[in-house]
N, C-alpha and C positions, 0 to 999 in steps of 0.2 A: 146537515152535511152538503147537501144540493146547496143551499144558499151560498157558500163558501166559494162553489165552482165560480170561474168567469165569466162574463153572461155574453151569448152570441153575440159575434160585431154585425149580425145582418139582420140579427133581429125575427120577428117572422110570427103568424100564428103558432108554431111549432117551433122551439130552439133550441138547436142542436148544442150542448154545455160542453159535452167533452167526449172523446172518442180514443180505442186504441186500436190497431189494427196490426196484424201478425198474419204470415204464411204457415199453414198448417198442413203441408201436403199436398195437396192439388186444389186448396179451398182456403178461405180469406175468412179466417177467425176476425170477430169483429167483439168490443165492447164498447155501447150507445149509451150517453146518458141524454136523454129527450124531457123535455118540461115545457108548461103550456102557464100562462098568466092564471094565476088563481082566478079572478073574477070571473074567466070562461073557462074553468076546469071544471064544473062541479059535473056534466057526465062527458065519461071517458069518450077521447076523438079517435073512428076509428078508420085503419088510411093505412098505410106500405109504406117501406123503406126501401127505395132503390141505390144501390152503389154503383157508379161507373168510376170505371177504375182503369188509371194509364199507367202501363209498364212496354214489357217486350212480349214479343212472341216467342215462342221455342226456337225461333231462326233468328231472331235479333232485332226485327222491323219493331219501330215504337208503333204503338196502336193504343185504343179504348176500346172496353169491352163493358156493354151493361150487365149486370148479374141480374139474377132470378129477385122477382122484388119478394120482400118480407112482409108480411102480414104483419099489422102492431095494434093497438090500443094504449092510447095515451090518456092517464087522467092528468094530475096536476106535475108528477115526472115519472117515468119511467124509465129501469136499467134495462139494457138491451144485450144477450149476450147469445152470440152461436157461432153457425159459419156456414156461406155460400159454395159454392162449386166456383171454380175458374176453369177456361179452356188449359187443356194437357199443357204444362211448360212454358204458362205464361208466369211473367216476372213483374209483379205488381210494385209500384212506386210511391203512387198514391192515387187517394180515391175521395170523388166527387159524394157526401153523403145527401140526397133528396127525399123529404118524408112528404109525402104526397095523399090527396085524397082517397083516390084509389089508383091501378097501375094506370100512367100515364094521364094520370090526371090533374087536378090544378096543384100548384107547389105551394107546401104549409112553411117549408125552410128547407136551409141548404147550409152544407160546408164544408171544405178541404182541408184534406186531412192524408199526412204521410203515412204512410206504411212500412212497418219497422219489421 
């Protein structure tokens, strides 16, 4: 089934395949599909998911706001599914996905992606 998805246009030790993103209250429901080249899968790579995500404020001002990064473990692919916190009454548009070594650390891949 993974085979099937599109394969990232950025490419990346980490490739972000496909993503869905949803408002859930005051938190950013997220579903990741993440995969790594077989030939460097064989142990799981282990690193965060950060989302920076631009919409509105509760007053209307456009902004970006980084969220709480995610803990992960990627073997060969990985389905990713939860949900983040947002600031009260922001209005998310879309969001920057970064899977990262650890927080703030070097970038494994990345991709944008709308928020439905």
């Amino acid at each position: 089934m993974v085979a099937s998805l599109p394969p990232d246009p950025r490419g990346g030790t980490v490739e972000v395949r496909a993503g869905r993103f949803t408002v859930d209250g005051s938190a950013l429901a997220y579903d990741v599909i993440l995969t790594r080249d077989r030939a460097t899968a064989g142990k799981p790579l282990a690193g965060v998911m950060q989302f920076i995500v631009a919409g509105e404020t509760a007053r209307g001002t456009e902004t970006t706001v980084s969220l709480k990064p995610v803990a992960i473990s990627v073997g060969s692919h990985e389905s990713l599914r939860g949900s983040v916190p947002m600031p009260e009454g922001f209005k998310p548009r879309q969001t920057t996905i970064h899977v990262l070594d650890r927080p703030e650390g070097k970038l494994l891949g990345m991709r944008v992606m709308y928020v439905k």
